[in-house]
N, C-alpha and C positions, 0 to 999 in steps of 0.2 A: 345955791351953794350952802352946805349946812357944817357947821364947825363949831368943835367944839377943843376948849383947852383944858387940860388937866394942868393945873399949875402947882410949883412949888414943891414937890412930892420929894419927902427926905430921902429915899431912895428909888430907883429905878434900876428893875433887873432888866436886861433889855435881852437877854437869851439870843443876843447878833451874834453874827459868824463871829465875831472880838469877845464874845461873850461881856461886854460893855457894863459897869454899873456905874450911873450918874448919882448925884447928890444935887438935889436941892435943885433938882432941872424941872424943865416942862414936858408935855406930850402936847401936839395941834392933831388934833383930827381934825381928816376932811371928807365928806363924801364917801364915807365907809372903812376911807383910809388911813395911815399915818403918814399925816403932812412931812412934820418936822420932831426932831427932838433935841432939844438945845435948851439953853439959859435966857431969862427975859424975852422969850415969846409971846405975843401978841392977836387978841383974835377980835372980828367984833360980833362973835358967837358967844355962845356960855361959856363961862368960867368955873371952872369947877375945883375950889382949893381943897389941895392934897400935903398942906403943910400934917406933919403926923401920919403918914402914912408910907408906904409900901407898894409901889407898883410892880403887878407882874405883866407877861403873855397870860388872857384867858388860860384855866388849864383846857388838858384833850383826853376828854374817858372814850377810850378805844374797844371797852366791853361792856354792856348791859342787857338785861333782860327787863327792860322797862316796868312789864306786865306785872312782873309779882311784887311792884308794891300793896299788892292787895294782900298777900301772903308772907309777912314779916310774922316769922315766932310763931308755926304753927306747932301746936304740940304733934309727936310722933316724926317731928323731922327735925327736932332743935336736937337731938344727940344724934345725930344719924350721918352716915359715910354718905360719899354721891348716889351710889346707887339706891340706896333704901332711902336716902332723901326722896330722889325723884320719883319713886315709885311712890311715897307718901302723898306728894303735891301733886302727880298725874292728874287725879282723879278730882280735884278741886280747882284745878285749871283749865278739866274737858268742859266745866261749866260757866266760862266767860264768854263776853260776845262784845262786840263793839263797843257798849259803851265804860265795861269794865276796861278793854286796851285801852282807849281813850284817855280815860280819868289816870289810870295807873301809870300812864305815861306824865301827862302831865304830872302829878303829884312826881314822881322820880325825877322828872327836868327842873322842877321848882328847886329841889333838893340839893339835886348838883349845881345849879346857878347859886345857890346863897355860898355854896364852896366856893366859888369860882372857876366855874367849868362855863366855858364857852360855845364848845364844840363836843358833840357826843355822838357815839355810835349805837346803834341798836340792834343786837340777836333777835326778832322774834320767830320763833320756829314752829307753831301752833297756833291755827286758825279754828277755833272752835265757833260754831251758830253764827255764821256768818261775818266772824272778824276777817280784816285785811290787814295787810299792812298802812298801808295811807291814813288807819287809824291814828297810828302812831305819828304818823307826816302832819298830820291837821294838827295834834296837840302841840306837837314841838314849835310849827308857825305861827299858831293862836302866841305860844309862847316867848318865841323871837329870838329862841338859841340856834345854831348852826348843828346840822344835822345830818347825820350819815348812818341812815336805816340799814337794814341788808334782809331781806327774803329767804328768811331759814326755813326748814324743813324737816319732815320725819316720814320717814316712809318702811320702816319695818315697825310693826306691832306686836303685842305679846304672842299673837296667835301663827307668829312667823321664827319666834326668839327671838327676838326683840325687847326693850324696856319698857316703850309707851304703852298705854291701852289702846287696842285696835280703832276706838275712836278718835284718836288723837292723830292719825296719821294719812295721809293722803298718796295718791295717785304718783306715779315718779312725774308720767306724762303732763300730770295737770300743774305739777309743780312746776316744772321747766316752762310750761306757759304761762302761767302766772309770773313768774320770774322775766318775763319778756315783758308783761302788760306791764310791769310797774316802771320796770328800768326806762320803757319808751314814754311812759308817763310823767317819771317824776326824776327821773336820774338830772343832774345839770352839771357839766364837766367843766365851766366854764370858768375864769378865775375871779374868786371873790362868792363862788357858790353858795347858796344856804342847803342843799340839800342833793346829795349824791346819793345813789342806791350801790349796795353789794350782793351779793347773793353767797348764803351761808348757809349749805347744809348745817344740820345741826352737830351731828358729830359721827365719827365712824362706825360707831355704834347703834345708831338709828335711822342710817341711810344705807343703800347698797353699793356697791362697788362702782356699779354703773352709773349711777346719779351722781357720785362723787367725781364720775371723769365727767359727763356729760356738762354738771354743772362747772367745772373748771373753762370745758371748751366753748361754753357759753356764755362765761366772763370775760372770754379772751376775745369773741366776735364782738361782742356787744360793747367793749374797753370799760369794765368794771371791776371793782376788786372781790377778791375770796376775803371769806371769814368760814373758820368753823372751832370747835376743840378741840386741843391737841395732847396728850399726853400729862391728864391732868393729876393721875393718881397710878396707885399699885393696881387698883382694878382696870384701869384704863388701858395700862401695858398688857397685864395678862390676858386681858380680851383679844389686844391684837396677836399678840402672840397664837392667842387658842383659835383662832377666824382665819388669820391673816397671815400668819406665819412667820413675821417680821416683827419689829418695833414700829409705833407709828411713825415715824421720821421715814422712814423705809418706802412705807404706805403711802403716805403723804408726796413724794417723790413720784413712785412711779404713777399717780394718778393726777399729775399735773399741778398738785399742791404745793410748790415751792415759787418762789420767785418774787420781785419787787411790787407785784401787786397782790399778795396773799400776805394773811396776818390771821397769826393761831393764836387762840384764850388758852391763859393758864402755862401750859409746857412744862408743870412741875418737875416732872422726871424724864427729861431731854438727857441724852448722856452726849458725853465728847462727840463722836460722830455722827450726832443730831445737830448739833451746835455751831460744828463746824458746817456741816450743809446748810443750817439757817445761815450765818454768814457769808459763804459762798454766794447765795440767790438771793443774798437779800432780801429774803422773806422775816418777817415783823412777826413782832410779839407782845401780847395784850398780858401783861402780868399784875394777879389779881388778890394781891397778899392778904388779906381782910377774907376773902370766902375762903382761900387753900386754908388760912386757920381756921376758922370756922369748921370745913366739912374735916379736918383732919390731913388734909391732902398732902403738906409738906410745905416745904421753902422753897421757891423756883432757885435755880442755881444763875442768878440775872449778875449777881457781879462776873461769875463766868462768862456767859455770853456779852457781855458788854465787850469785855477784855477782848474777847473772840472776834468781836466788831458786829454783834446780830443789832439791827434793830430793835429797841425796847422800851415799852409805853407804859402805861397805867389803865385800869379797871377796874371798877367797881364791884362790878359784875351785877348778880340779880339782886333785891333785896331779901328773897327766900333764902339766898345764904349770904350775905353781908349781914344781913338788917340794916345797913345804911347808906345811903351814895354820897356820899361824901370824898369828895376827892383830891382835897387838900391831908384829911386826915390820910387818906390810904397812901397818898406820899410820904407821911410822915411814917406809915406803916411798911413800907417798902425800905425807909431807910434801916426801920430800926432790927429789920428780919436778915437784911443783911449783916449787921453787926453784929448780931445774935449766931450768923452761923460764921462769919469769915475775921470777925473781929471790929474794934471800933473804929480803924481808919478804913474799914471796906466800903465806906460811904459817906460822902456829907453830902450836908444837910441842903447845901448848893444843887449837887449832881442830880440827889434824887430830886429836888421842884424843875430842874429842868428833863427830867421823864418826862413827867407829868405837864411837860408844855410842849415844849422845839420838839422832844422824844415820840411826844401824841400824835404832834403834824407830821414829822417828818413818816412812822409808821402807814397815816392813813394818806400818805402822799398831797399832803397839805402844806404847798413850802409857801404858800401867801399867809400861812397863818403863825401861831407859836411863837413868833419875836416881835420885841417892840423894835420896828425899824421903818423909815421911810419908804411907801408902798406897798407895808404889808396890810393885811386887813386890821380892822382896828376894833380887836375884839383883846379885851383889858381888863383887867382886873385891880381894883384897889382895897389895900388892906389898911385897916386903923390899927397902929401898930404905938397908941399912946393910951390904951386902955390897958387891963388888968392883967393879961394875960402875958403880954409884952414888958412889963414893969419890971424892972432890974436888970433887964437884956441889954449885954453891952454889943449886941451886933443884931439890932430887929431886922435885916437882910435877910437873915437866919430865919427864917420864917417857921420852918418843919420844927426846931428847937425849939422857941416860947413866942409864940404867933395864933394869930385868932384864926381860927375855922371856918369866921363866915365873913365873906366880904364884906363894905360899906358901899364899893357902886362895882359893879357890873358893866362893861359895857359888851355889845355886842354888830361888828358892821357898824360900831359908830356908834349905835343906839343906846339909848339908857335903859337894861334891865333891872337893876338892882339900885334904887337910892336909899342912902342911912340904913341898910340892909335887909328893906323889903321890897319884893316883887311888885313892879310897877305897870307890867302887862298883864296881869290876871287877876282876877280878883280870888287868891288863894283860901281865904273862910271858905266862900262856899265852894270850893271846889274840893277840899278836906270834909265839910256837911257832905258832897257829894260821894266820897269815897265812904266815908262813913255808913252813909244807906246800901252804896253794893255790898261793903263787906258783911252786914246786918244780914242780906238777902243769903249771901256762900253761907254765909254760921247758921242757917236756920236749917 
């Protein structure tokens, strides 16, 4: 039996069905779980004092493109819309191979661990010299965060009118089987998982119509989720429009993309009768405030859909247009973009951390994860909320308000990722030496 107490902790959000917050209580983890949560608790495991600090739910980043933290700040994409982004980075991402997904994963799991991300999803949609996805699977394990891959795709080229270069894109046939190798490999449905697979074309625009159903009715035999793009820009719409003939909410519908096991990145420009169908089906949404500013894309209309009842999470997104995974800040950027368009009670500072938690698990149908409750998993997060950043805060709860961005422990399944708020499964120098060297090799 392995136990461990978080004690004393000036606050606890506990994101329960009562939406709960204790003072000056404990946490018992047991065996990956949460024992207890109450007053004067007792363990003859470690003790871990949490007087001055802030307990959450680990957060849950619902959208990444792990791969490009090798591509933060390339010039000729740092002012560029989505499309002329992508079409800049294509051509520097047909030249990774395994051990670039590797490292760039890692290095982005590090990242969002010292946030307090617990649980993360991964788009990767391009398998260039011989990358796989399980690339991504071995880092995130080495690493010991909770992990929910998905096997995206791209299957029209430029030489088809398409966006990617004709090397960037593969087979529909070979994708749908490869989509079965991983799911029977590595998917685990089982409660308390570390690691479930999705399958996520990459977006409507780079897949055909037929790989869009195909891949749905191959989620639905295999009991996996959808992920892909939805509706993330003006160019986005006008594509469907000019291809499709519809909005994508439309598209998305009739090709099986709606329902409680699908969850679309982005939705910038969802209108009422998209919103209300996401509601209806209860289909999920990965909202990704930090890159839509970035590439220019807009403000997702998330206090509407909230209202509306959709499900809605948090994301990161890539680092090619974030520059950063941080996913405590892009809560705070979630709350503050709402404000910015709906006014300043259109959000607090509460609602939006519990996006970015209960919001994450419930989207990626993780209901053992996201609250601090007895038998949920015991994946946590601790915040030092007596340092500089928190000083003068008459409600350090408030976390998104005047709250520190990087944890002091981590936990994960129980486990200790993060002490005094360094990475305690990997040895991160040289794995930053490491990334160092491939980036050296793309610049040259």
């Amino acid at each position: 039996m392995r136990e461990t107490l978080i004690r004393n902790a000036d606050h606890i959000l506990t994101m329960d069905d009562d939406r709960r917050e204790l003072r000056g209580a404990d946490v018992l983890i047991r065996d990956g779980q949460i024992a207890a949560i109450g007053h004067g608790l007792v363990t003859r495991g470690e003790v871990v004092e949490a007087r001055g600090c802030v307990v959450t739910p680990g957060l849950v980043n619902t959208h990444h493109h792990l791969y490009q933290t090798l591509t933060r700040a390339v010039p000729g994409g740092q002012d560029a819309l989505l499309f002329g982004w992508l079409k800049t980075l294509y051509p520097i991402w047909a030249r990774f191979g395994p051990e670039e997904m590797f490292t760039s994963a890692q290095i982005g799991l590090a990242e969002l661990a010292l946030s307090g991300c617990t649980l993360s999803s991964d788009h990767l949609y391009l398998y260039p010299n011989g990358a796989r996805l399980e690339d991504t699977i071995h880092a995130a394990g080495e690493l010991g965060l909770r992990f929910h891959p998905t096997r995206g795709a791209m299957s029209i080229g430029e030489s088809a009118g398409g966006l990617p270069p004709d090397s960037l894109v593969e087979h529909e046939a070979d994708i749908l089987n490869d989509c079965i190798r991983v799911v029977d490999a590595f998917h685990d449905a089982s409660d308390g998982s570390m690691c479930r697979v999705g399958i996520a074309p990459c977006s409507p625009f780079s897949v055909s119509r037929e790989l869009m159903r195909d891949a749905a009715l191959l989620a639905r035999d295999k009991g996996v989720m959808l992920h892909t793009h939805l509706a993330e820009n003006d160019e986005d719409i006008a594509y469907s429009l000019e291809k499709f003939g519809c909005r994508p909410g439309q598209y998305a519908e009739d090709l099986g993309w709606t329902g409680a096991d699908v969850w679309h990145a982005h939705c910038v420009k969802l209108d009422g009768q998209e919103i209300d169908l996401f509601a209806k089906t209860r289909t999920g949404v990965a909202h990704c405030p930090c890159s839509n500013c970035r590439l220019g894309s807009g403000i997702a209309p998330v206090r509407t859909m909230r209202d509306a009842g959709v499900k809605v999470a948090l994301g990161v997104d890539g680092s090619a247009s974030n520059d950063a995974g941080n996913l405590i800040a892009e809560a705070r950027q979630a709350m503050l973009l709402q404000r910015v368009s709906k006014g300043a009670d259109a959000m607090s500072a509460r609602e939006a951390l519990e996006i970015a938690t209960r919001g994450g698990a419930e989207v990626l149908n993780r209901p053992d994860c996201g609250q601090i409750a007895p038998g949920k998993r015991a994946d946590i997060a601790i915040w030092d909320v007596s340092g500089l950043e928190s000083a003068g805060s008459w409600d350090p709860a408030a976390l998104l308000l005047a709250g520190p961005m990087k944890v002091r422990y981590l936990y994960v399944e129980g486990r200790q990722i993060v002490r005094d708020g360094q990475i305690t499964t990997i040895d991160v120098e040289a794995l930053i030496a490491r990334q160092a060297r491939l980036l050296s090799g793309l610049m040259a």
